[in-house]
C-alpha positions as CSV (number, residue, x, y, z in Angstrom):
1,X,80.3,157.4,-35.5
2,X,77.1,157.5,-33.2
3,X,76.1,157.5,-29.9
4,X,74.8,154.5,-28.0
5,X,71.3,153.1,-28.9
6,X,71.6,154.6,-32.3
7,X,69.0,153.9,-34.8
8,X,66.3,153.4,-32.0
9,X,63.2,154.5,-33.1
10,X,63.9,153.3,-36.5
11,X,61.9,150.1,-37.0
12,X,61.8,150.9,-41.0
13,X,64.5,150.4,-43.7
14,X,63.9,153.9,-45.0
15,X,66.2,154.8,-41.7
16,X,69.2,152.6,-43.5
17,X,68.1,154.0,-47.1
18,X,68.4,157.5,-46.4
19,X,72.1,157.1,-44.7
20,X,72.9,155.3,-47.7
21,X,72.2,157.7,-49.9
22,X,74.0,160.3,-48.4
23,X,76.9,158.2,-48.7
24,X,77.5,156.1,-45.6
25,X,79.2,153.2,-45.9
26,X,79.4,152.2,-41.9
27,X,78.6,153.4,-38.5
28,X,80.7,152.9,-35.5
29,X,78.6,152.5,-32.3
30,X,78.6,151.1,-28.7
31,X,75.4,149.8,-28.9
32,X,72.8,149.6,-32.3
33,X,68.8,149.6,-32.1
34,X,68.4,145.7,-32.5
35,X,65.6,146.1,-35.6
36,X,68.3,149.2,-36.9
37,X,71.2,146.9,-36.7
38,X,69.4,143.9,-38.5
39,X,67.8,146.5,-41.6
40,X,71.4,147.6,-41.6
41,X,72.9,144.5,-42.5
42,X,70.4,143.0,-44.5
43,X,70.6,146.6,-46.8
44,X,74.3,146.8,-46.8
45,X,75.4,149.4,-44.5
46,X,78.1,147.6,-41.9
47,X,76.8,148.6,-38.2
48,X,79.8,148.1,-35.9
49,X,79.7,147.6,-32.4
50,X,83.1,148.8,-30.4
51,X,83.3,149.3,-26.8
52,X,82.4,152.7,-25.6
53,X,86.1,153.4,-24.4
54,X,87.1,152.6,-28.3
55,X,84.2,155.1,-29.7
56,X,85.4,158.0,-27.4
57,X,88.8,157.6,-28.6
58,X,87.9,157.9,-32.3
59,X,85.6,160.7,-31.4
60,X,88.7,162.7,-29.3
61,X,90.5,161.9,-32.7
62,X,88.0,163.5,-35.1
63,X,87.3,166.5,-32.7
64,X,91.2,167.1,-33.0
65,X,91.5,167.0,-37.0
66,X,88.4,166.9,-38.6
67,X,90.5,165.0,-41.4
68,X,91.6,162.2,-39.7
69,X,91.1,158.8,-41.1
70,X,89.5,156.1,-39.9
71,X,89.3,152.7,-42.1
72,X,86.5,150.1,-41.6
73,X,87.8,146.7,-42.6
74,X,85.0,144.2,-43.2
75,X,87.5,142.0,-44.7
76,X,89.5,141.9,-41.2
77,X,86.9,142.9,-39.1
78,X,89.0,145.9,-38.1
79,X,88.7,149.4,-37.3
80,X,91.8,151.4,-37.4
81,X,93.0,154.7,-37.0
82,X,96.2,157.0,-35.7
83,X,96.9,155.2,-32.4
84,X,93.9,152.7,-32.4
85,X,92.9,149.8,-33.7
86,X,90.1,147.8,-32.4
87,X,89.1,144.3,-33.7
88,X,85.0,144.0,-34.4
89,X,82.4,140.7,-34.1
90,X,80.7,140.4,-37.1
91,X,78.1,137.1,-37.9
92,X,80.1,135.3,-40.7
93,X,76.4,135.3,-42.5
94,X,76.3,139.2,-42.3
95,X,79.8,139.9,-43.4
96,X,79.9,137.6,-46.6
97,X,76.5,139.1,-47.7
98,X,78.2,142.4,-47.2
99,X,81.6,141.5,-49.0
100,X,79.6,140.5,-51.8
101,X,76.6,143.4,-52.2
102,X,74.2,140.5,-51.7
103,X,70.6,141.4,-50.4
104,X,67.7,138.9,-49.5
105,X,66.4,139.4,-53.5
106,X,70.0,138.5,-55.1
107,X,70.4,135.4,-52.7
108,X,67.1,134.3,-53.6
109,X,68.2,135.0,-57.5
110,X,71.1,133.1,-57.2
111,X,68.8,129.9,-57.5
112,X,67.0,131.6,-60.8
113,X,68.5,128.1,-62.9
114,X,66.4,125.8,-60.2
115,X,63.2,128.6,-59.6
116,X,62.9,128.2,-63.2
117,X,62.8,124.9,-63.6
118,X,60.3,123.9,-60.5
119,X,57.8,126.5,-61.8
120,X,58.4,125.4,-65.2
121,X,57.2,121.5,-63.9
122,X,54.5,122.9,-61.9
123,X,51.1,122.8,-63.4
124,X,49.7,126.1,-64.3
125,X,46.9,127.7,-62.1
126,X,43.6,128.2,-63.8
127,X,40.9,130.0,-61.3
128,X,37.4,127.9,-61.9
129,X,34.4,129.8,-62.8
130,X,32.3,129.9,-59.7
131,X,28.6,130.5,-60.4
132,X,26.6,132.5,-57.7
């Protein structure tokens, strides 16, 4: 969980990158840096946007046990946890990509066969020899 506004200031994908490696899945906010939130999505961490109310609940919960679950459901668009649940918007674009660990580079590979076969029918480049 994060505050409001989080991942202002971070224009670059390195910002998503480095909470990736260190294991983050999600983040539950009220509000997401608009370039944060769109890196986020496109790099497969899940950004989700609850109402404040919903994030101050889960953080009361956390505060209390340390342990206590909380379960991000892309599938459902859920968030659930003792004594909450909340229901998340999600673009149907961004949660697909997600659900299947696609990026920008495996979309585009997906279409390899057809790639293939235009630059296969495409006649070669050969730079002319320009005398000075």
């Amino acid at each position: 969980m994060a505050g409001p506004d989080f991942g202002t200031g971070s224009s670059r994908e390195h910002a998503v990158w480095a909470l990736q490696n260190y294991g983050f899945k999600a983040v539950i906010s009220s509000r997401f840096a608009d370039i944060f939130r769109g890196n986020s999505l496109k790099n497969g961490l899940l950004t989700v946007v609850l109402d404040q109310k919903v994030v101050d609940a889960l953080w009361d919960l956390v505060e209390a046990d340390p342990t206590a679950e909380i379960a991000v459901d892309l599938q459902d668009r859920q968030v659930r946890a003792e004594g909450i649940t909340a229901d998340f918007d999600l673009d149907e674009n961004a949660r697909w990509r997600l659900l299947n660990g696609l990026d920008d580079i495996s979309i585009t590979l997906r279409n390899e066969p057809d790639i293939a076969a235009y630059e296969a029918r495409r006649p070669s480049f050969k730079p002319s020899t320009v005398q000075v």
